[in-house]
N, C-alpha and C positions, 0 to 999 in steps of 0.2 A: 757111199755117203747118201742116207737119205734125208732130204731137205724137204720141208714140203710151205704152202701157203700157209701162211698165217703162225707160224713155227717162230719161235723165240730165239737169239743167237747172237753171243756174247762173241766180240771180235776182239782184234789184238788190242783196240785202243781203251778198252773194258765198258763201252757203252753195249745197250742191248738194242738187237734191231729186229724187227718185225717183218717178215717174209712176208710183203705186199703181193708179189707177183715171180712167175716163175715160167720163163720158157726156154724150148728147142728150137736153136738158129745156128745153121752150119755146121752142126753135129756136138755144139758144146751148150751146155747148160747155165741160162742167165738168172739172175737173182734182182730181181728191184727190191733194196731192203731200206727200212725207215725207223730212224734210231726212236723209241718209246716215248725218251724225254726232252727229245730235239723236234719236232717233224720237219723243222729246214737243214737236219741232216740226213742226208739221202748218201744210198751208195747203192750203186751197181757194180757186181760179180760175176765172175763164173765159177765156176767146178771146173777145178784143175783135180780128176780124177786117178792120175797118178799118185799125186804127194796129199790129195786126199783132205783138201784146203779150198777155201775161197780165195781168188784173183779179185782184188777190186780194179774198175777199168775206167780211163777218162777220155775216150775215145768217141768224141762229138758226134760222130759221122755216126759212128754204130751205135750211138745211143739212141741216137735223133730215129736209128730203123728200128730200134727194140721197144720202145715206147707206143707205140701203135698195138704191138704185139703184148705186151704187156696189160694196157687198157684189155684188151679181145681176152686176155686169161684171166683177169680181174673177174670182169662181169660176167664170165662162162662161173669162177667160183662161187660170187654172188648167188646165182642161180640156183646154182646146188642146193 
């Protein structure tokens, strides 16, 4: 599955969501995505690369450590 920033991606709920940010943390791949027509809907992912799908996750702890990481691949994109 390639995902990349700024990628468009219709979910099961049929909103569309915008690939804000994207990293590597403990060997699984996260997704900050932000629904088009919502911006106060947000969701955070991974790639569950077996069944080849996004995992949405609501896991405080680990969000509160990916959000740092997140901003850091934001602004490395910006840059580009």
């Amino acid at each position: 599955m390639i995902i990349n920033i700024k990628d468009v991606l219709t979910l099961d709920d049929d909103n569309e969501y915008v690939v804000v940010s994207k990293v590597n943390y403990n060997g699984l791949i996260y997704y900050y995505l932000l629904d088009k027509n919502d911006n106060s809907n947000i969701k955070f992912c991974y790639e569950d690369s077996v069944n080849e799908e996004l995992v949405e996750i609501d896991d405080k702890v680990l969000i509160t450590k990916l959000l740092p990481l997140f901003l850091k691949e934001s602004l490395n994109e910006i840059d580009k």
